[in-house]
Backbone as CSV, one residue per row, in Angstrom:
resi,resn,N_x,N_y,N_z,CA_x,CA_y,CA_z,C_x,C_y,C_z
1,UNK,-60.770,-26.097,-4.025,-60.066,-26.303,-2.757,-59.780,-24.969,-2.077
2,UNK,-59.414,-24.031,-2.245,-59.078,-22.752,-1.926,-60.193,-22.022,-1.504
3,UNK,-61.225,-22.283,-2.124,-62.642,-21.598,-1.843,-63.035,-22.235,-0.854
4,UNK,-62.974,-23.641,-0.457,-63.069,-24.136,1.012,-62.222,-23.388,2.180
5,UNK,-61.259,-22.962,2.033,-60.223,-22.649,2.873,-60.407,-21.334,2.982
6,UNK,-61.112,-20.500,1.982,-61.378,-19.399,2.172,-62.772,-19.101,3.052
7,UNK,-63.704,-20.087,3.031,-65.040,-20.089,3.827,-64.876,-20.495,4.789
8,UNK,-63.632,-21.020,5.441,-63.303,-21.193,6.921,-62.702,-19.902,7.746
9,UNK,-61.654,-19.417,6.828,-60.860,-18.439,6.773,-61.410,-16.776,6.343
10,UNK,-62.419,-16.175,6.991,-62.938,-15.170,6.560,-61.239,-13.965,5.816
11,UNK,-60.646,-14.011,4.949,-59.265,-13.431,4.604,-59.965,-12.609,2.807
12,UNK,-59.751,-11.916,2.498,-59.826,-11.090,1.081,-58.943,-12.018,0.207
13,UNK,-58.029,-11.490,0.971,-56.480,-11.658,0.215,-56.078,-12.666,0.440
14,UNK,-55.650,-14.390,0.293,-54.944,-15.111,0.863,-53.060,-15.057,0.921
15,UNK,-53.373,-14.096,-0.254,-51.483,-14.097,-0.736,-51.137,-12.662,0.697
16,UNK,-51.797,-12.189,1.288,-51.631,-11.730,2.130,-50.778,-12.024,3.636
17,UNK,-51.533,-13.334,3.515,-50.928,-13.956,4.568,-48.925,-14.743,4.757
18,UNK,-49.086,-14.651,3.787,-47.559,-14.839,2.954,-46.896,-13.888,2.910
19,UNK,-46.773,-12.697,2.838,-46.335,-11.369,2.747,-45.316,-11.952,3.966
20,UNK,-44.179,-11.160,3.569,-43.120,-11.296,4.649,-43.354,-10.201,5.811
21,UNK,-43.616,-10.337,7.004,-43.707,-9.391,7.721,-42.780,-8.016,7.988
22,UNK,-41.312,-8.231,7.218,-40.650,-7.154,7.578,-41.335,-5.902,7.036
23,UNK,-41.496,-6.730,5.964,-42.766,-5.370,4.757,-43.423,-4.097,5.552
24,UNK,-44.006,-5.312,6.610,-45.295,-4.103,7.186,-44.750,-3.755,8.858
25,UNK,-42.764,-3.809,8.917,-42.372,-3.125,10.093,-42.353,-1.643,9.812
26,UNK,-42.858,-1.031,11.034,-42.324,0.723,10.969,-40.973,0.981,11.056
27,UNK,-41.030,1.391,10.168,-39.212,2.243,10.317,-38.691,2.880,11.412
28,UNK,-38.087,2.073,11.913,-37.156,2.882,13.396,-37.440,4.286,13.165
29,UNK,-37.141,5.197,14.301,-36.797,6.831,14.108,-35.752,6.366,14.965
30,UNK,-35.029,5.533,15.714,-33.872,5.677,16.479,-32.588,5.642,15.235
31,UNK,-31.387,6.456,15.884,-30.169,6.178,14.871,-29.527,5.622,15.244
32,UNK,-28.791,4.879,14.414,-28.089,4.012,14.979,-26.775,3.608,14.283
33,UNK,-26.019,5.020,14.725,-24.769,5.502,14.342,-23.886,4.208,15.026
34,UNK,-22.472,4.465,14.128,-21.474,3.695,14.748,-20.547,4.221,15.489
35,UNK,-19.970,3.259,16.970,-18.928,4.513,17.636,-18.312,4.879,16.998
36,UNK,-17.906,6.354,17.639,-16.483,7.567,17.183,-14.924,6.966,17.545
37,UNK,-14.777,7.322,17.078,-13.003,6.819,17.057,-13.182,7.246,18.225
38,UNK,-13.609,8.212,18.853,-13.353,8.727,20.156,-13.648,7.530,21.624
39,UNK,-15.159,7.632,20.607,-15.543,5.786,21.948,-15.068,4.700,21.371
40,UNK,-14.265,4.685,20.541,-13.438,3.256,20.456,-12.073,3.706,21.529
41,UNK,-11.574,4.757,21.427,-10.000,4.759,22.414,-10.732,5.479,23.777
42,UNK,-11.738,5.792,23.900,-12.206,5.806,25.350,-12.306,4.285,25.889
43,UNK,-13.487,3.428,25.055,-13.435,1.606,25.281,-11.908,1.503,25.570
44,UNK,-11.231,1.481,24.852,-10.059,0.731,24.997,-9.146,1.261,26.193
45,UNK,-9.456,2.278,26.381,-8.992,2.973,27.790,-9.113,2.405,28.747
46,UNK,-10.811,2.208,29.012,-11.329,1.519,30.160,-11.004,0.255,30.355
47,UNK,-10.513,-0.487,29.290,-10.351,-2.003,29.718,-9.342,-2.276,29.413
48,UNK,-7.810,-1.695,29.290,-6.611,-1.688,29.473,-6.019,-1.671,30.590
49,UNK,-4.817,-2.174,30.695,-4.715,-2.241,31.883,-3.422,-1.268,32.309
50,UNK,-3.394,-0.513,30.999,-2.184,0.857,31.438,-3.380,1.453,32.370
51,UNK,-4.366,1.192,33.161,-5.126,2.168,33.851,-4.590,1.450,35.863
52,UNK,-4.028,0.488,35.440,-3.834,-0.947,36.913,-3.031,-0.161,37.148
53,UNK,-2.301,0.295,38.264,-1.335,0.409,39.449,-0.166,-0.238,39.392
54,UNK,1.177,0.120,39.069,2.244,-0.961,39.155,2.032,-1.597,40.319
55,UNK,1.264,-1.576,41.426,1.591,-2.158,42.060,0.219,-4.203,41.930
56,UNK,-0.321,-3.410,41.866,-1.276,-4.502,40.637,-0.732,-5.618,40.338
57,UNK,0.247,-4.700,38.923,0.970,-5.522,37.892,2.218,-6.529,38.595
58,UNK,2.519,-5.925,39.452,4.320,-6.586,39.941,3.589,-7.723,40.663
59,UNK,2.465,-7.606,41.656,2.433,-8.385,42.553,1.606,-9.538,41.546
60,UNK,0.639,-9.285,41.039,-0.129,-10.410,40.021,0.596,-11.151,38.919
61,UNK,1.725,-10.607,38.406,2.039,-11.122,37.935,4.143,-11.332,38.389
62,UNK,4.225,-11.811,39.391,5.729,-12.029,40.224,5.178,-12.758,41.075
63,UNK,4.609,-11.657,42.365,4.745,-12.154,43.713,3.796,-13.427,43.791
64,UNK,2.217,-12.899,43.257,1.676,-14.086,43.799,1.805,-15.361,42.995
65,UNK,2.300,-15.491,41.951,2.661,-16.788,41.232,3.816,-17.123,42.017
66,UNK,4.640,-16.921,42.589,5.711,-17.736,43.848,5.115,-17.992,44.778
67,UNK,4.093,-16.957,45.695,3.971,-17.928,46.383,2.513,-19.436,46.213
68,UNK,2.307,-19.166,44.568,1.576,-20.188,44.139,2.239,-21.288,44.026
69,UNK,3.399,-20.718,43.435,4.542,-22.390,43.757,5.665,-22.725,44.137
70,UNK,5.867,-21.606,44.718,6.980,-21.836,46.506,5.780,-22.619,47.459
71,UNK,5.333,-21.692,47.851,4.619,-21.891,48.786,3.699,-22.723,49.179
72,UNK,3.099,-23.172,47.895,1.677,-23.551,47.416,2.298,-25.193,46.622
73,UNK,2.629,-25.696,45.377,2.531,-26.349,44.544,4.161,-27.151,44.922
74,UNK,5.343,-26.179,45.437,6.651,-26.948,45.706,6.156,-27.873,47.175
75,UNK,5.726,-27.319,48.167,5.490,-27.704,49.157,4.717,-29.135,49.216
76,UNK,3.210,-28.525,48.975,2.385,-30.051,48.373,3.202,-31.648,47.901
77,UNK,3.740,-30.868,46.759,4.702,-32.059,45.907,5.637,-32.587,46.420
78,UNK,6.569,-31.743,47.193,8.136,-32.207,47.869,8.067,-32.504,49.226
79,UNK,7.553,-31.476,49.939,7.193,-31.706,51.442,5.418,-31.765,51.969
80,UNK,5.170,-32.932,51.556,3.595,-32.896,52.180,3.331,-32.847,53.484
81,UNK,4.418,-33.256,54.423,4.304,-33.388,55.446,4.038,-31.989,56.322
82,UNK,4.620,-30.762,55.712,5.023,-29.732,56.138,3.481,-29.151,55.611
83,UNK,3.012,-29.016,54.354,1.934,-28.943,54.295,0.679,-28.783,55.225
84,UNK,0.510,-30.163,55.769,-0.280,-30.604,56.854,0.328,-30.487,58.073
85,UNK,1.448,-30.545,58.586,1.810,-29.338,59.241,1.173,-27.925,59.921
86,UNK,0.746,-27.088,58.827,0.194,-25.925,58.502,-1.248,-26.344,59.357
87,UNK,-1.720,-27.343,59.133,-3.471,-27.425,59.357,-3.734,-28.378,60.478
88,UNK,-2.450,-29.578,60.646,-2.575,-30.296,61.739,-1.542,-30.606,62.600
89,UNK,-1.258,-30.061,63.624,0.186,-30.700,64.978,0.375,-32.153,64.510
90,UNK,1.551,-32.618,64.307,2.123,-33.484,64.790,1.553,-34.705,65.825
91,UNK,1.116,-33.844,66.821,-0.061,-35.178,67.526,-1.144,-35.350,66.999
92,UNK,-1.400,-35.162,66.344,-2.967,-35.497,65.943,-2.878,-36.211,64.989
93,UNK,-4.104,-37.108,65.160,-3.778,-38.210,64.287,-4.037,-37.994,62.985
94,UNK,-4.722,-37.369,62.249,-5.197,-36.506,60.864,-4.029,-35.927,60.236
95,UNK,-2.805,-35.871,61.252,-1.658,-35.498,60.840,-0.780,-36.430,59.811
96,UNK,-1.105,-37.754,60.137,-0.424,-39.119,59.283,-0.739,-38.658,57.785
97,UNK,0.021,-38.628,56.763,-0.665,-38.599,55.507,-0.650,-40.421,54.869
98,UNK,-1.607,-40.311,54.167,-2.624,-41.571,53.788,-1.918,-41.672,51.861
99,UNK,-2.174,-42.747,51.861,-2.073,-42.589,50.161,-3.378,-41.419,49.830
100,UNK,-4.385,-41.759,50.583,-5.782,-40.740,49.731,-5.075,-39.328,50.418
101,UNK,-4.618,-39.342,51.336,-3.822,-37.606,51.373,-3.194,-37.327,50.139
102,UNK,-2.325,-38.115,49.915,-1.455,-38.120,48.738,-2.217,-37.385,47.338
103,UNK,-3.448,-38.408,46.905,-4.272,-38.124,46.088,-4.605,-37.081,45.735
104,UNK,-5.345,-36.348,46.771,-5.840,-34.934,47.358,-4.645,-33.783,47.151
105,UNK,-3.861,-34.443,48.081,-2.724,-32.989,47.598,-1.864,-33.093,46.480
106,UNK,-2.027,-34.068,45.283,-1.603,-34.028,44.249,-2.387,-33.186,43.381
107,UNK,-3.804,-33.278,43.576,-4.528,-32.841,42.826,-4.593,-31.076,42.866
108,UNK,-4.462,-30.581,44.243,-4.353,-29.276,44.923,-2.965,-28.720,44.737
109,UNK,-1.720,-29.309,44.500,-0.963,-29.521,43.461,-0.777,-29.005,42.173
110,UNK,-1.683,-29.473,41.056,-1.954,-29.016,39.907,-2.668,-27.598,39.711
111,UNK,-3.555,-27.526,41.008,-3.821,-26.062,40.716,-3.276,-24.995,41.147
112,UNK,-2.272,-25.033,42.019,-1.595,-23.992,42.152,-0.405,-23.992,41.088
113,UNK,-0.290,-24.642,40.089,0.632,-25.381,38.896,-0.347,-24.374,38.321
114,UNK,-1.444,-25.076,37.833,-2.659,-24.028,37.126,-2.255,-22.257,37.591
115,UNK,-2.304,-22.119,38.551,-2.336,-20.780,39.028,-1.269,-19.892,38.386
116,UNK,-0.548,-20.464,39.085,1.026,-19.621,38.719,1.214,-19.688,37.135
117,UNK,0.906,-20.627,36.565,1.222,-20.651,35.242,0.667,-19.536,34.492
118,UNK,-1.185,-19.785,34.646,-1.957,-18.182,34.586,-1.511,-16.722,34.467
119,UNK,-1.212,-16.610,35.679,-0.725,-15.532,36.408,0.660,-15.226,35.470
120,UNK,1.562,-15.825,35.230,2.774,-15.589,35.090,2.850,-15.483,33.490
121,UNK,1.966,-16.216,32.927,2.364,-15.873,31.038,1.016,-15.550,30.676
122,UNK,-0.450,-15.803,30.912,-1.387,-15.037,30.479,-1.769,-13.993,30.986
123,UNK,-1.227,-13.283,31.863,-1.388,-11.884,32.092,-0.087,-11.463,31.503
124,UNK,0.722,-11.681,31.196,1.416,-10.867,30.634,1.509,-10.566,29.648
125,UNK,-0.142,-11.630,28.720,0.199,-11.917,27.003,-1.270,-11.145,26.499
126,UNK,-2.127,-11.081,27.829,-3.219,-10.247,27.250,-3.070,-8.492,28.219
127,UNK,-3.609,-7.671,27.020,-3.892,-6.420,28.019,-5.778,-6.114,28.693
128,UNK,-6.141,-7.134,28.371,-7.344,-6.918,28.270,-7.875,-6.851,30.075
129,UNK,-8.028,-5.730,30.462,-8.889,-5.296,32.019,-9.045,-6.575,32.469
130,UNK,-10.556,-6.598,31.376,-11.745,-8.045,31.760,-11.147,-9.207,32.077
131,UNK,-9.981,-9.303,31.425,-10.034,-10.898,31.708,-8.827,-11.367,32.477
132,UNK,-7.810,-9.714,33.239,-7.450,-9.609,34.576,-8.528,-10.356,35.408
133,UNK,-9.624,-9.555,35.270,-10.415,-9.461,36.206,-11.461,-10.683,36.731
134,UNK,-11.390,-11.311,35.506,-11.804,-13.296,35.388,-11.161,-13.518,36.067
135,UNK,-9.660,-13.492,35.808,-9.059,-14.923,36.395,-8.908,-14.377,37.762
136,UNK,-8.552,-12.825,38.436,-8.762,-12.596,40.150,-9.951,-13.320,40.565
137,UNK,-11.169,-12.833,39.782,-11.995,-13.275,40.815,-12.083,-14.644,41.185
138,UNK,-11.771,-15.340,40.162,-11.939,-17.302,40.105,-10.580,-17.512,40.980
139,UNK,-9.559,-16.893,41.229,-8.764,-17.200,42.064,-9.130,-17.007,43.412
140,UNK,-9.878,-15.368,43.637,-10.567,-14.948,45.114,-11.235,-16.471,45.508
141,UNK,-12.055,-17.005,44.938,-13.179,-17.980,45.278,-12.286,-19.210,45.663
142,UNK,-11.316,-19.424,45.349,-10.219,-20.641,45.480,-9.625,-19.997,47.276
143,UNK,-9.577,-18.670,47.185,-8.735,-17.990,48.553,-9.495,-17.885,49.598
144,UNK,-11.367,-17.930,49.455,-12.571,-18.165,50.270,-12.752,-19.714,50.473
145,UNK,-12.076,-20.328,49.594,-12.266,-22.003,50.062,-11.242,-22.346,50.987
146,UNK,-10.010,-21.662,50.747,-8.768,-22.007,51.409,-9.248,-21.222,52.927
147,UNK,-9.518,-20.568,53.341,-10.135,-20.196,54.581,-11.021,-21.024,55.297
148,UNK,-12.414,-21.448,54.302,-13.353,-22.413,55.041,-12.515,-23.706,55.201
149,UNK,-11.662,-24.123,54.328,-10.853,-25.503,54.794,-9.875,-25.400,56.037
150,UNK,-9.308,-24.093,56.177,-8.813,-23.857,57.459,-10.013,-24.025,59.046
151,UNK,-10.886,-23.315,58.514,-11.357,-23.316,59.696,-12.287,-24.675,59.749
152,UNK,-12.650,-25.226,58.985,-12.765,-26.868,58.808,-12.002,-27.325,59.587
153,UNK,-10.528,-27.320,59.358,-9.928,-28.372,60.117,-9.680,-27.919,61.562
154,UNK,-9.921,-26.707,62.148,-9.628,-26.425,63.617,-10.839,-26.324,64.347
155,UNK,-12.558,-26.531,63.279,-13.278,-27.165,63.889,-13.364,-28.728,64.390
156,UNK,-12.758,-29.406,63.394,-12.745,-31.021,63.836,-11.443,-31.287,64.874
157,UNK,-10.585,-30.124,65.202,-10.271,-30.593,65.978,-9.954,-29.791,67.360
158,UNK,-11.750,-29.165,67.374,-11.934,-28.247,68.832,-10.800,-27.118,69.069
159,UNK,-10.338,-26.678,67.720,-9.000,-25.436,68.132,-9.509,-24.191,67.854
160,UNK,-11.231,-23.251,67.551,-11.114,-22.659,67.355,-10.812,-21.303,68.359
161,UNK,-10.579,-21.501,69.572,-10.312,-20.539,70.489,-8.802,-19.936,70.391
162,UNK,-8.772,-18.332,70.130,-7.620,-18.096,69.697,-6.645,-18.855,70.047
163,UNK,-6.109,-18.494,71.591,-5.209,-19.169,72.225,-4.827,-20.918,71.949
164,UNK,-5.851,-21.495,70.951,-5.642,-22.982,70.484,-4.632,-22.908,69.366
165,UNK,-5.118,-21.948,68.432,-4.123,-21.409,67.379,-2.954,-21.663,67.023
166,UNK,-2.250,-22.120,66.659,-0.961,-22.351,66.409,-0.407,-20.814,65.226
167,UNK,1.374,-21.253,65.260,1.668,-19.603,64.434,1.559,-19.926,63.466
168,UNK,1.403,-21.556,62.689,1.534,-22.375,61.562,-0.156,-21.798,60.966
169,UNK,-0.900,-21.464,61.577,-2.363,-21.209,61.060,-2.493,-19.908,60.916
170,UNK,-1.877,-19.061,62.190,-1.762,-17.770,62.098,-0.739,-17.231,60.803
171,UNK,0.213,-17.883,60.377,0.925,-17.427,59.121,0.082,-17.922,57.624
172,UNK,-0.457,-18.972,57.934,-1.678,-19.465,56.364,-2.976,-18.438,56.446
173,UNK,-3.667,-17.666,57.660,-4.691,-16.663,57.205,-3.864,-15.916,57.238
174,UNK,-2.429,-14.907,57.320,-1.769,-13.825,57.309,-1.560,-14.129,55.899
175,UNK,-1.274,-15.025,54.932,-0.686,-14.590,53.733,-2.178,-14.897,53.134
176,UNK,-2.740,-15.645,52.919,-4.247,-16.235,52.235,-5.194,-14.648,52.859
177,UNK,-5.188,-14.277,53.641,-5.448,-12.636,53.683,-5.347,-11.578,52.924
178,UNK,-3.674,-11.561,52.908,-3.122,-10.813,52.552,-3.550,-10.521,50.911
179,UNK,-3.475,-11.743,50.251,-3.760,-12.223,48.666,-5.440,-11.511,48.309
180,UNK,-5.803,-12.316,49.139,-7.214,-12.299,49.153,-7.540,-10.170,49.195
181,UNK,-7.172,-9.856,50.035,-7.879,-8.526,49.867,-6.926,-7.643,48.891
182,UNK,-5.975,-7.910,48.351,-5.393,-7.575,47.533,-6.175,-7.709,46.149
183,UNK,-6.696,-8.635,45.835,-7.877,-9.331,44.977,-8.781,-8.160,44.943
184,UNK,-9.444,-8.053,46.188,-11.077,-7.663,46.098,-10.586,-5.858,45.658
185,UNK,-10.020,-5.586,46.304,-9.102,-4.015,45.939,-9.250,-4.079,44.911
186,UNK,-8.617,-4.962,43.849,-8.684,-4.896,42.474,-9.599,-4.827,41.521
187,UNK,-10.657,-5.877,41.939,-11.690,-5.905,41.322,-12.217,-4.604,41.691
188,UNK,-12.376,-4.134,42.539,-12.862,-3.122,42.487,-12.403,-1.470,42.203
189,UNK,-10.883,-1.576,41.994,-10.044,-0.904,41.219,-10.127,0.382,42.331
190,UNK,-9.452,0.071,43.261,-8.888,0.876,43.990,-7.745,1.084,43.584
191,UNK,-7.310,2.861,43.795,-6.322,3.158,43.134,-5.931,3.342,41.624
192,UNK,-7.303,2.894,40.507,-6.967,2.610,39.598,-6.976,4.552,39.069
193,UNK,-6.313,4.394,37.884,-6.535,5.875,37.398,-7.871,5.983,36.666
194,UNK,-8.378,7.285,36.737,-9.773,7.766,36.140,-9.481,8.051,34.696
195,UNK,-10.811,7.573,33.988,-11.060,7.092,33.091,-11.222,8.814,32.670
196,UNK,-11.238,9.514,31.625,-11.613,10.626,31.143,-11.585,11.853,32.058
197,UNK,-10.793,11.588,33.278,-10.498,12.979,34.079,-9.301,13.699,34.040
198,UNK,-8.666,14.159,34.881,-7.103,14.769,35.021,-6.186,13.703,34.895
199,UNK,-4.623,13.952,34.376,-3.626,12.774,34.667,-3.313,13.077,35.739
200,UNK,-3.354,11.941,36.019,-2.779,11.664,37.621,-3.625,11.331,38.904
201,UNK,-4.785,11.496,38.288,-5.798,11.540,39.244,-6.043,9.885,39.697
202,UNK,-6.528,9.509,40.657,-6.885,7.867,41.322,-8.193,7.905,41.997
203,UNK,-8.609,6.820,41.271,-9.687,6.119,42.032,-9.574,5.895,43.477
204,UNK,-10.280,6.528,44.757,-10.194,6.145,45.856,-11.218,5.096,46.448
């Protein structure tokens, strides 16, 4: 049987083919040392967040969790009316809230519940840069929806000419602004201190 398999198989050796291939790898010439204590507390430098700005810290973890649920999650829940308010006059009929309004802003509700909660005990329980920097950005993308839903609703109802404006819209992009580029600053660590330069020195 083997001698068949070998006259198909022009091979010398069949136990050859069995050989484990690591056998016949070339030996690296790369080294492949482990970091220095030095690049372990440089790493840990960079993604700490003794490198953030008090001003960073106070507002991410104080200011904007209130107004996640002052502003945001008390409102929804207690005063819906005031809510919609914000996005629709009083005359307009989109202004009525619906049980499915209800629905909707219960649900929009929970995430600014979600938010603030975030904000307020898991940043204060991790030091880790990165995962500051998760939860800004997944919040930024929530603060780019809250804009297109603004201007959603003052397209359906022909208001986008300044002067249509109300101060109720002009105060929801003044603070949803405000948040928002506060965010992108961050991520991109304006102000933050430099990593392996002078103390005192800032990222511009």
């Amino acid at each position: 049987m083997l001698g068949q398999i070998t006259s198909f198989f022009p091979i010398r050796n069949l136990s050859s083919c069995f050989v484990c291939p690591r056998a016949h790898r070339i030996p690296s010439t790369k080294s492949h040392s482990e970091p220095t204590f030095y690049d372990r507390l440089k790493n840990m430098a960079t993604n700490s967040i003794s490198r953030v700005p008090a001003f960073y810290t106070v507002f991410f973890t104080s200011i904007d969790p209130l107004i996640a649920l002052g502003g945001g999650a008390y409102i929804v829940f207690f005063r819906p009316q005031t809510f919609i308010d914000q996005l629709f006059p009083r005359t307009s009929p989109y202004s009525v809230i619906t049980p499915s309004h209800t629905l909707l802003l219960h649900q929009l509700g929970g995430t600014f519940l979600m938010v603030g909660f975030l904000q307020v005990f898991m940043l204060r329980y991790t030091k880790d840069l990165a995962i500051w920097k998760f939860l800004q950005f997944s919040i930024l993308i929530e603060d780019v929806v809250l804009f297109y839903s603004l201007y959603a609703g003052l397209v359906t109802q022909n208001r986008l000419a300044l002067e249509s404006v109300r101060a109720e819209e002009w105060g929801s992009v003044a603070i949803t602004g405000f948040v928002l580029i506060a965010r992108v600053l961050f991520l991109l660590e304006v102000g933050f201190k430099k990593v392996g330069g002078s103390a005192g020195k800032k990222r511009r």
